[in-house]
C-alpha positions in Angstrom: 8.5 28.9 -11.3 7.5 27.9 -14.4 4.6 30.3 -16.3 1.6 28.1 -17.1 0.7 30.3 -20.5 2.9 29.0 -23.6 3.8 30.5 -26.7 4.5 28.2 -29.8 5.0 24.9 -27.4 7.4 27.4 -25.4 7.7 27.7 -21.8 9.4 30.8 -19.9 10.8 30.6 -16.7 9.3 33.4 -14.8 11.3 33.7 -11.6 14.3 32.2 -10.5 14.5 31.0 -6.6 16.4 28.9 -4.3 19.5 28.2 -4.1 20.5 30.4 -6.5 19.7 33.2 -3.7 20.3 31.4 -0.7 16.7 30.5 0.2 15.5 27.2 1.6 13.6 25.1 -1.1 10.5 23.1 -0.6 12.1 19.7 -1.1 14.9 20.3 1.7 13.8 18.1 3.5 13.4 15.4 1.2 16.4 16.1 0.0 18.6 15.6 3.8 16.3 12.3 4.0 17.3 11.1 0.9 20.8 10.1 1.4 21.7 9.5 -2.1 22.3 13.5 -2.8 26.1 14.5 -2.6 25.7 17.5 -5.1 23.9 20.0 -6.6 24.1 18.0 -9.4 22.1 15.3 -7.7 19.8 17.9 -6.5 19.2 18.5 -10.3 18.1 15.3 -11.5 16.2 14.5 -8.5 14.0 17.8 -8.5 13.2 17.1 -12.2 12.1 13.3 -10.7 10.1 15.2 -8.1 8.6 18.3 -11.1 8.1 15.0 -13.4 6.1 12.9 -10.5 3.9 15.8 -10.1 3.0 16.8 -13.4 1.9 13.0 -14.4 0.5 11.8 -11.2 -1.0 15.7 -10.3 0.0 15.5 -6.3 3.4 15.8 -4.3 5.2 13.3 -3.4 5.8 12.9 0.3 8.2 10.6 1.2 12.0 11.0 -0.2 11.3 7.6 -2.6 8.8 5.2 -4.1 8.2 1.9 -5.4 4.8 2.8 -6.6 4.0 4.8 -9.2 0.4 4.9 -10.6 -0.7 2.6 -13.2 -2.0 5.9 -15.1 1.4 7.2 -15.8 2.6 6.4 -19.5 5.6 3.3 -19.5 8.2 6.3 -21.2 7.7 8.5 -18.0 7.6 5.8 -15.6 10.5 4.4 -16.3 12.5 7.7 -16.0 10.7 8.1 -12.4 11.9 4.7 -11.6 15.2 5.7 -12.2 15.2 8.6 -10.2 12.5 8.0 -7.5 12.8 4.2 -6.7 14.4 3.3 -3.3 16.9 1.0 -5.7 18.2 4.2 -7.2 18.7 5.7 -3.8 21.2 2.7 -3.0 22.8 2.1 -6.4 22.6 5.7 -7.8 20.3 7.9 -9.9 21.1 8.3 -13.4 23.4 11.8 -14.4 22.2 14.7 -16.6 23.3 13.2 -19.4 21.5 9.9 -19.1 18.5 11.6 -18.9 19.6 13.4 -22.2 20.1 10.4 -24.3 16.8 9.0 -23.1 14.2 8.4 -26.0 12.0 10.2 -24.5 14.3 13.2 -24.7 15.8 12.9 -28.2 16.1 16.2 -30.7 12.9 14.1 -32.6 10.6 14.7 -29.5 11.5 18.0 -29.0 9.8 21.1 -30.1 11.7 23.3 -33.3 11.4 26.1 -31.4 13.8 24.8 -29.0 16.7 27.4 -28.1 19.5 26.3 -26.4 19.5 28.9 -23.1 22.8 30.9 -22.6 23.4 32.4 -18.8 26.2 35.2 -18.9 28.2 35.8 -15.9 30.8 37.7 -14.5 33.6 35.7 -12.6 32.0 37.9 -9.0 28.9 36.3 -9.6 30.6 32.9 -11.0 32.7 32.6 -7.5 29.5 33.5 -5.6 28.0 30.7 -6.8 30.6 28.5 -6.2 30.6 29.7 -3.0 26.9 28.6 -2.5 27.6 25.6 -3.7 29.8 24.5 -1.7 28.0 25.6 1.4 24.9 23.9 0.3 26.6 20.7 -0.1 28.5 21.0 3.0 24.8 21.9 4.8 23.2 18.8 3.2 26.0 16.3 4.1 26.1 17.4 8.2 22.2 17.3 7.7 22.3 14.0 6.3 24.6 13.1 9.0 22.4 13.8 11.6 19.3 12.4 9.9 20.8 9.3 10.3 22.3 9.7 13.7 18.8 10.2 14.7 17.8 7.0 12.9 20.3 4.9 14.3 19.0 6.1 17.9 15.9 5.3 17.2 16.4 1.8 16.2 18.5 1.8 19.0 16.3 2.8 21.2 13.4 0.9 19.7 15.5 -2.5 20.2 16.1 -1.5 23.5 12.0 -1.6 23.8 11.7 -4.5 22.7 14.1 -6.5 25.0 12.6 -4.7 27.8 9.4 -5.8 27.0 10.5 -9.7 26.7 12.4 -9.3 30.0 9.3 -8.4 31.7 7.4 -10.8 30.1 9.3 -13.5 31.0 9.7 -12.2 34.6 6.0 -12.3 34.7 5.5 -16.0 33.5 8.0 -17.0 36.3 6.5 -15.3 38.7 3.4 -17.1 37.5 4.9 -20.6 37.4 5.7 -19.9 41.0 2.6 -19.1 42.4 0.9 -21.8 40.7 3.5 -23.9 42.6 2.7 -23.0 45.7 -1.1 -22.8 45.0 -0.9 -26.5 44.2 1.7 -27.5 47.3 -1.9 -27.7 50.2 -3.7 -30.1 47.6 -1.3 -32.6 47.5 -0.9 -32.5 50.8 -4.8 -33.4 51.6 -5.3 -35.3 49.4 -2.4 -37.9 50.9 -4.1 -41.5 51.4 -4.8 -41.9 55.2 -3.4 -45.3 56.7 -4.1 -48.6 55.9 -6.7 -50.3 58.3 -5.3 -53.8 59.7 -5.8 -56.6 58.0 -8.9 -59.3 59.6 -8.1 -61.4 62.4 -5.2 -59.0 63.4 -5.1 -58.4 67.5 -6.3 -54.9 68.6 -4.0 -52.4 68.7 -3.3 -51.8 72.7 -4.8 -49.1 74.2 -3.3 -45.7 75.4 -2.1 -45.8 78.7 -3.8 -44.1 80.9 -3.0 -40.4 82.1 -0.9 -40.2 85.4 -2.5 -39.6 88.0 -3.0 -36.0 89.7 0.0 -34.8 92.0 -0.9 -35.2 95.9 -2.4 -32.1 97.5 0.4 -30.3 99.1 -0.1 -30.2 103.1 -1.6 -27.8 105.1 0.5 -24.8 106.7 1.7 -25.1 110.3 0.5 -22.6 112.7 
């Protein structure tokens, strides 16, 4: 945490969090989304993206990148968010520690004369312990990222598989329609077949049915 009171254009750092003492962060999550973090290092450069996007825009941002920064934000700031915080950077890289350094928005000229160069002291115990954490961390993220975008690729997966589906049925049910219209249409042709032709004038009768046979004899009377 930063305190919000200065002191000749001087900022203190008031407490000292995360990783530092094995706590989970507020931009974790962020962080296993976006994909482009191998290191603490990383993790550096895109938490100042994410500190820099609040303090000119004055809300969080949400999603692990953006193409969209508000019109407000001064061109010397934007373009370091853009470095950071675009999804281009994501793919091709964000820019290191010292890149940000030799920015012109960062040159000695800019900076305050009360700037003091902070020295942290510590003993090789405390040295390996943070290696230690480091490492973990980085191992953490990586199997998180990992399974970030296992999930992902499931879900595509399984959205694809959605889809198809969907088609399938579809064209099951137009040929199911096709066919019953088919069969709806087979009695209509059927009456409506011309009857036959009458003869033509002048042609002899047709002859007439013969008659019906006639009725078997009665059969005879019994004998007594």
């Amino acid at each position: 945490m930063v305190d919000t009171t200065s002191n000749g254009n001087v900022y203190k750092i008031s407490e000292v969090e995360n990783f530092l003492l094995g706590l989970p962060f507020r931009y974790r999550n962020l962080h296993v989304q976006h994909g482009g973090i191998k290191s603490t290092l990383d993790a550096d450069v895109y938490n100042f993206g994410l500190v820099l996007y609040e303090m000119a825009t004055g809300t969080e941002l949400r999603a692990p990148t953006t193409d969209v920064i508000p019109a407000t934000v001064p061109t010397p700031i934007r373009s370091i968010l853009e470095s950071i915080l675009s999804s281009s950077a994501q793919k091709d890289g964000m820019p290191t520690l010292d890149d940000l350094i030799a920015d012109i928005y960062f040159t000695p000229s800019s900076l305050s004369t009360h700037h003091v160069q902070p020295v942290l002291k510590l003993s090789n115990k405390h040295k390996q312990a943070i290696s230690v954490t480091v490492s973990t961390y980085e191992t953490s993220l990586a199997s998180d990222q990992k399974a970030v975008e296992a999930l992902r690729r499931q879900t595509k997966a399984l959205l694809r598989t959605q889809t198809e589906e969907k088609k399938r049925r579809k064209k099951a049910v137009r040929g199911d329609s096709l066919v019953a219209k088919e069969k709806s249409e087979e009695p209509v042709k059927a009456s409506s077949a011309a009857p036959p032709a009458p003869p033509p004038p002048g042609a002899p009768a047709p002859p007439p049915p013969p008659p019906p046979p006639p009725p078997p004899p009665p059969p005879p009377p019994p004998l007594r």
